[in-house]
C-alpha positions as CSV (number, residue, x, y, z in Angstrom):
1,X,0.0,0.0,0.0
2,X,1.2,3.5,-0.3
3,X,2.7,5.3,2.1
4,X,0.5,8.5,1.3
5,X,-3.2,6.5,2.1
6,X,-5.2,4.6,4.4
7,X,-8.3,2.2,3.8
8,X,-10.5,4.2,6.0
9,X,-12.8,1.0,6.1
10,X,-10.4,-1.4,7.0
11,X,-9.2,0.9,10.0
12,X,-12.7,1.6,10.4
13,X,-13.6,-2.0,11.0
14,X,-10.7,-2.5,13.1
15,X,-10.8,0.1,15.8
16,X,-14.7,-0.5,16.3
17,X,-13.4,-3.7,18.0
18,X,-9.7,-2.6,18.8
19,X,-10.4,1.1,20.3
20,X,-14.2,2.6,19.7
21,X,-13.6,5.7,21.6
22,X,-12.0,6.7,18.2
23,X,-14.9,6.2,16.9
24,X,-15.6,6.1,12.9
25,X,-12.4,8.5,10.9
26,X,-14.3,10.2,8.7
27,X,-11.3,11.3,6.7
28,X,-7.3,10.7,6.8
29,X,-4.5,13.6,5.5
30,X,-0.5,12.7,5.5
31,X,1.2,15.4,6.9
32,X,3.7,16.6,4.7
33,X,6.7,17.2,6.8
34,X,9.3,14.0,8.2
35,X,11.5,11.4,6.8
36,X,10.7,8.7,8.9
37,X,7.1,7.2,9.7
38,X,4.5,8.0,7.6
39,X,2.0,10.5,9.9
40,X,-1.7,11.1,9.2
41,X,-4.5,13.7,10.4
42,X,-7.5,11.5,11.3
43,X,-10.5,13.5,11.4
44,X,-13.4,11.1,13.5
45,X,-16.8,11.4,14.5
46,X,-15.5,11.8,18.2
47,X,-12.3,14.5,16.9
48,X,-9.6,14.9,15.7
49,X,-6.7,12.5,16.3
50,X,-2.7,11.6,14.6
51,X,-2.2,8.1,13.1
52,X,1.9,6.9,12.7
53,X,2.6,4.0,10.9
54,X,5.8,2.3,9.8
55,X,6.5,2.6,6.4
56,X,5.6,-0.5,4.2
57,X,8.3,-2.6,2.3
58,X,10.9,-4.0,4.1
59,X,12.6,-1.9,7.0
60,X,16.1,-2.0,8.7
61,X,16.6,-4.2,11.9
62,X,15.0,-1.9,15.0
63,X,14.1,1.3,12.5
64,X,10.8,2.8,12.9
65,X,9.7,1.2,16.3
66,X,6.3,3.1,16.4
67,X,5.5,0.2,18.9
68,X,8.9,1.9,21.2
69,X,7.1,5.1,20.2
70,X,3.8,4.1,21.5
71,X,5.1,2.9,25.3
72,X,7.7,5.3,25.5
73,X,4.6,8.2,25.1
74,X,2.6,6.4,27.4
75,X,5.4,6.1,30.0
76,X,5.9,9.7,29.8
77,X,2.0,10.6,30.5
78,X,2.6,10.7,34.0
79,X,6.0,12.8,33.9
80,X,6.5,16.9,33.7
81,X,7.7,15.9,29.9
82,X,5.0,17.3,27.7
83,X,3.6,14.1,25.6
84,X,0.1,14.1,23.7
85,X,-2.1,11.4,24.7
86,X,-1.9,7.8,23.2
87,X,-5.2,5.8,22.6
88,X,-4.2,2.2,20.7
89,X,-1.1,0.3,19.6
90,X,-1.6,-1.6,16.4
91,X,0.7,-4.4,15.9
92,X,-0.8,-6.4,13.5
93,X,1.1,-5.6,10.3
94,X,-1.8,-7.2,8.6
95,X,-4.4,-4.3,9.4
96,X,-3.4,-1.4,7.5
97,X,-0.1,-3.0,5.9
98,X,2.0,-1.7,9.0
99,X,2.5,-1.0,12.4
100,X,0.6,1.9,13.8
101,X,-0.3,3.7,16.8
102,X,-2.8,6.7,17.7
103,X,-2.7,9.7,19.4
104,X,-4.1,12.7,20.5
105,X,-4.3,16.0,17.7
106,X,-2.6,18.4,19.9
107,X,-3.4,22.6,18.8
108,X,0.5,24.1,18.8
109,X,2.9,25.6,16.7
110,X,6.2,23.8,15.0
111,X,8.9,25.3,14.1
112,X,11.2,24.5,10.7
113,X,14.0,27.1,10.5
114,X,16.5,27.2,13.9
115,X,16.8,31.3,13.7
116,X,13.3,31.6,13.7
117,X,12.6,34.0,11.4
118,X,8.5,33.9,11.8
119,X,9.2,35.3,15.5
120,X,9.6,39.0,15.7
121,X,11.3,39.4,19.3
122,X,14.9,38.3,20.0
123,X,13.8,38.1,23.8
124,X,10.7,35.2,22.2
125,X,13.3,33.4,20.4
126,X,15.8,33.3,23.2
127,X,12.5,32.3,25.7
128,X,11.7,29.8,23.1
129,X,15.6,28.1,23.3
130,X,15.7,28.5,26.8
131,X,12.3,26.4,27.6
132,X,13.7,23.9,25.0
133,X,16.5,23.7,27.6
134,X,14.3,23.5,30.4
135,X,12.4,20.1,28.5
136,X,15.7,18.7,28.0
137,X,17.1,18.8,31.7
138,X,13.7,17.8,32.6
139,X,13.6,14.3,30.5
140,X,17.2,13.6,31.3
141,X,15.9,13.7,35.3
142,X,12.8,11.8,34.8
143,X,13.2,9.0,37.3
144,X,13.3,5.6,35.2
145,X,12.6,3.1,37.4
146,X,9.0,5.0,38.5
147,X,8.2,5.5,34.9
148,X,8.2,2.1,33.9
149,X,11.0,2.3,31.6
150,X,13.8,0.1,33.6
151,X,13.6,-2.0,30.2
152,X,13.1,0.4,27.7
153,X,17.2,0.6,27.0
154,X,20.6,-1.5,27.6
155,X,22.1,0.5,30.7
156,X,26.1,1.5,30.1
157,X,28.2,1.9,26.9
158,X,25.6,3.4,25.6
159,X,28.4,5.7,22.9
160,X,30.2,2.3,22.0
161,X,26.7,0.5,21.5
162,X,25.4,3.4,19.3
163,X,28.4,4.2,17.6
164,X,28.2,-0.1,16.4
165,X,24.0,0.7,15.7
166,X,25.1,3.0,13.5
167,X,28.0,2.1,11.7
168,X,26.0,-1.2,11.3
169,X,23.1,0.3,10.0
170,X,25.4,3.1,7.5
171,X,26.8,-0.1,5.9
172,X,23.2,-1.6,5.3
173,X,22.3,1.9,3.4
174,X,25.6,2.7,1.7
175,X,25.2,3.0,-1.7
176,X,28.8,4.5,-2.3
177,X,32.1,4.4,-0.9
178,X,32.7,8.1,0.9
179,X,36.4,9.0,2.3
180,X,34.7,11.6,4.8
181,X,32.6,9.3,6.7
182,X,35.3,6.5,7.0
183,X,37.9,9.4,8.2
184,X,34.8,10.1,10.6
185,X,34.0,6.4,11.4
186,X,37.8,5.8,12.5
187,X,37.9,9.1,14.5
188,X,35.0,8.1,16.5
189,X,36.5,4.6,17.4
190,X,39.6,5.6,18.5
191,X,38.1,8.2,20.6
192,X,35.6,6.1,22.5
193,X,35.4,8.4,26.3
194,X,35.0,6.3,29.0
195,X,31.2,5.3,30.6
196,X,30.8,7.7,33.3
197,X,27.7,5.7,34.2
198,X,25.4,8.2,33.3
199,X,21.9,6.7,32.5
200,X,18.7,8.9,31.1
201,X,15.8,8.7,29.2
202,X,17.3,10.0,25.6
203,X,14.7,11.3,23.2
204,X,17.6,10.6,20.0
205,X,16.0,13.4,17.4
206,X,15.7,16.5,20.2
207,X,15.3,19.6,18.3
208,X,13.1,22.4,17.2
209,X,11.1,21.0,14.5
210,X,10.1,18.3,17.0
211,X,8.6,20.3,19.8
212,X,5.2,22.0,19.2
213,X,4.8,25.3,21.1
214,X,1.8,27.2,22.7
215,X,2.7,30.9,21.7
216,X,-0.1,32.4,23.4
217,X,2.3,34.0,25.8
218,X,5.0,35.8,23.8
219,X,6.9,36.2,27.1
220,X,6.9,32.6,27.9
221,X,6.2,30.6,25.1
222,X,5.6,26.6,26.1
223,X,6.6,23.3,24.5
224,X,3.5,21.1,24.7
225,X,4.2,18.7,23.1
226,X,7.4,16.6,22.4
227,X,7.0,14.8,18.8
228,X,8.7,12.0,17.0
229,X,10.1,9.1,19.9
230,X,11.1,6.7,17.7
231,X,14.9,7.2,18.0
232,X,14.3,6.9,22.5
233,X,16.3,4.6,24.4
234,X,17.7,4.7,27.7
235,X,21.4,6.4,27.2
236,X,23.6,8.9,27.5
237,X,22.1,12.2,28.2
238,X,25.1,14.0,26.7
239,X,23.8,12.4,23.5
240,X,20.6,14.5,23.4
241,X,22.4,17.9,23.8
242,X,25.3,17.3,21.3
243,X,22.7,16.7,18.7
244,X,20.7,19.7,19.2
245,X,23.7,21.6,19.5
246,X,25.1,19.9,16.1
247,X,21.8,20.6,14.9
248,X,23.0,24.5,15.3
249,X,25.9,24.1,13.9
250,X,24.7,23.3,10.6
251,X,25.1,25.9,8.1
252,X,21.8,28.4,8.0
253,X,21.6,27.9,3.9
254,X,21.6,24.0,4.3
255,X,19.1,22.1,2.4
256,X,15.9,21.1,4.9
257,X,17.8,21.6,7.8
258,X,19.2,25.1,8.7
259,X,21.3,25.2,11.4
260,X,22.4,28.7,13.1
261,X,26.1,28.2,11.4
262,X,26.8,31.6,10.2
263,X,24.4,33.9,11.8
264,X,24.5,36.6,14.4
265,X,22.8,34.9,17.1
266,X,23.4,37.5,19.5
267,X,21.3,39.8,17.5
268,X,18.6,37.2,17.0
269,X,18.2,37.0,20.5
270,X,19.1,33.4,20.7
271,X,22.2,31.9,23.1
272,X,25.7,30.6,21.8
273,X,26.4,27.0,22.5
274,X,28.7,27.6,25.4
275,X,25.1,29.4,27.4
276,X,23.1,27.2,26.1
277,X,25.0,23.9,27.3
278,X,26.0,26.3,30.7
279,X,21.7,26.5,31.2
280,X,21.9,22.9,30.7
281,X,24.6,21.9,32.9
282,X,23.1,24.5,35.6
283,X,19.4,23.2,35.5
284,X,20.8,19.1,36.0
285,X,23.4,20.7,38.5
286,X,26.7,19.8,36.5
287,X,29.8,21.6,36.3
288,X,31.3,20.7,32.7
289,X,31.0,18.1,30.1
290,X,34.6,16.7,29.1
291,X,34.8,15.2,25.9
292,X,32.5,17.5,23.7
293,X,34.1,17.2,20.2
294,X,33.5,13.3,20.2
295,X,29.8,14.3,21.4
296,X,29.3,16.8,18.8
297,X,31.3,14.4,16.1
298,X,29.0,11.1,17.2
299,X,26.0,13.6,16.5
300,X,27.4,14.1,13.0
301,X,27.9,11.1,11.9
302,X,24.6,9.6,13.9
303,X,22.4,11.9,11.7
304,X,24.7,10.9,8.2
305,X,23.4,7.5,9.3
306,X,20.1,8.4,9.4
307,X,19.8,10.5,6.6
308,X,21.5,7.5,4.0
309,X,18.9,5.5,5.4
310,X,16.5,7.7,4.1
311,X,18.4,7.4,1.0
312,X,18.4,3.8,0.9
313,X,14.6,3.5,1.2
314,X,14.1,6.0,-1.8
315,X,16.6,3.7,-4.0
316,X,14.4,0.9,-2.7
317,X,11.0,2.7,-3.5
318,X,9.6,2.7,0.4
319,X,10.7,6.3,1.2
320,X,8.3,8.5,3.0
321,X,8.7,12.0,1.2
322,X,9.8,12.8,-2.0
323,X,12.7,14.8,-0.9
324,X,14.6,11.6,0.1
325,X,16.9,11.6,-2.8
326,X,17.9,16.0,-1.9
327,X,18.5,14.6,1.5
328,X,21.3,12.3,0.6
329,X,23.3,15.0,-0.7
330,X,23.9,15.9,3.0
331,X,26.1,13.1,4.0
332,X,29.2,13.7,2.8
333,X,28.7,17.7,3.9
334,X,27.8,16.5,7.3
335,X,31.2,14.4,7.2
336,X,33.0,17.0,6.3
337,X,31.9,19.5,9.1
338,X,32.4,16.9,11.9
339,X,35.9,16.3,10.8
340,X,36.6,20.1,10.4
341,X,35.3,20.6,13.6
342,X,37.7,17.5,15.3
343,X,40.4,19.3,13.6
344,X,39.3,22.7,15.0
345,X,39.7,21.4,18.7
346,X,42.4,18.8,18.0
């Protein structure tokens, strides 16, 4: 089946057994924006409500774990992390042609571009970073054990775990040899840091586009909603914040996904890297991170991984969006800034 409809019957008939406070869907819409699971407006009878499904075809070992998605959410319902509400887990691949879960529709605003430029005030922008801070330190200190998660992750190594997920799943996608990435892949392996034993909730994609906002206070704005857990395990908290902060780094004229590289962000109101990991280290009452370049390099390469993935699926014909293909020419560039950036603070 396509990965841009549903059989409104067929879910229909399901979910008056599996989950009738749905109700019948009247309607489905794909949303047009992600890479990763397929995401549909469903507009019921009862409301309004946000179907994600795996993408059909055959998938990568452990990619798109809507099912993770689903329990992780769920988990979380009870926490100060802002999650929408989940109604039903489907895991029967045979319903709709994939694995899917819904959720609530939550009313918010998401953000594409990291300078913001739809936000007038450099004092919004700077509130808006600085609440995105405050989620962050406050999934990293949710207490594991009381959520239900004890399971949810492998506890330890988490970098030298990840950095074999990856390089594992890069070799499953590679569709052409590319000198940056093995310069990058050797880098990372020879520069393993140490466990320190840290153990958090990780969220694995934390950055703007994947927080929706209430703006209704220009003074305060709020993240309501945290979007897109597919990536969360239990790991390295450090993990989260170099990949936001990578995230920043990125050129601002990058294809789909501006960073901040480049830009005044003084004037835009929003903090350098060195506040913004400070306000982290602050709110989780830590006095420095050691080993930052590997952090910021693992983030690099984690997200080249990710991104030839995408590729990979396109080749294959299952790829969510048809911007798959304009994706792919970001690997090697991403490459190339993590090792500039290794020999910046070598």
């Amino acid at each position: 089946m396509a990965t841009h409809t549903l059989d409104i019957e067929t879910l229909n008939h399901y979910l008056n057994k599996a989950c009738p406070e749905i109700g019948t869907v009247l309607s489905a819409e794909k949303f047009s924006g992600g890479q990763s699971n397929p995401t549909f407006k469903l507009n019921a009878d009862s409301g309004v409500y946000v179907l994600r499904r795996q993408p059909p075809g055959k998938l990568l070992k452990s990619a798109h774990a809507v099912d993770r998605e689903y329990r992780v959410i769920n988990a979380l319902s009870n926490t100060e992390v802002p999650v929408p509400k989940v109604y039903h887990l489907c895991e029967d691949a045979d319903i709709i042609g994939s694995m899917f879960y819904i959720m609530a529709y939550v009313e918010g605003t998401i953000y594409w571009n990291s300078a913001l430029p739809e936000v007038e005030s450099p004092k919004t922008r700077g509130a808006m970073y600085d609440e995105m801070n405050r989620v962050l330190a406050v999934m990293h200190s949710v207490d594991i054990e009381a959520a239900g998660l004890t399971s949810y992750g492998k506890p330890g190594s988490y970098f030298s775990r990840q950095l074999s997920r990856w390089t594992q799943q890069y070799r499953a996608s590679e569709l052409e040899h590319v000198e940056d990435i093995e310069q990058l892949i050797t880098y990372l392996e020879e520069n393993l840091p140490e466990d320190d034993g840290q153990i958090a909730l990780v969220h694995g994609d934390f950055r703007l586009d994947n927080m929706m906002f209430d703006m209704s206070n220009l003074d305060a704005p709020k993240v309501i909603a945290v979007l897109d857990w597919e990536l969360s395990t239990l790991g390295h908290p450090y993990a989260d914040l170099a990949y936001q902060c990578m995230q920043l780094r990125l050129p601002s004229d990058i294809a789909h996904a501006s960073g901040l590289g480049g830009l005044d962000r003084d004037a835009l109101g929003i903090p350098s890297e060195e506040e913004y990991v400070d306000a982290y280290c602050k709110r989780r009452g830590i006095d420095k991170i050691d080993n930052w370049t590997f952090y910021l390099a693992f983030s690099f390469f984690r997200l080249a991984a990710i991104l030839q993935g995408v590729v990979k699926r396109a080749h294959d014909g299952n790829a969510s969006s048809d911007k798959a293909m304009q994706l792919g020419a970001m690997v090697r560039p991403l490459a190339q800034i993590a090792n500039k950036t290794i020999h910046q603070n070598s």
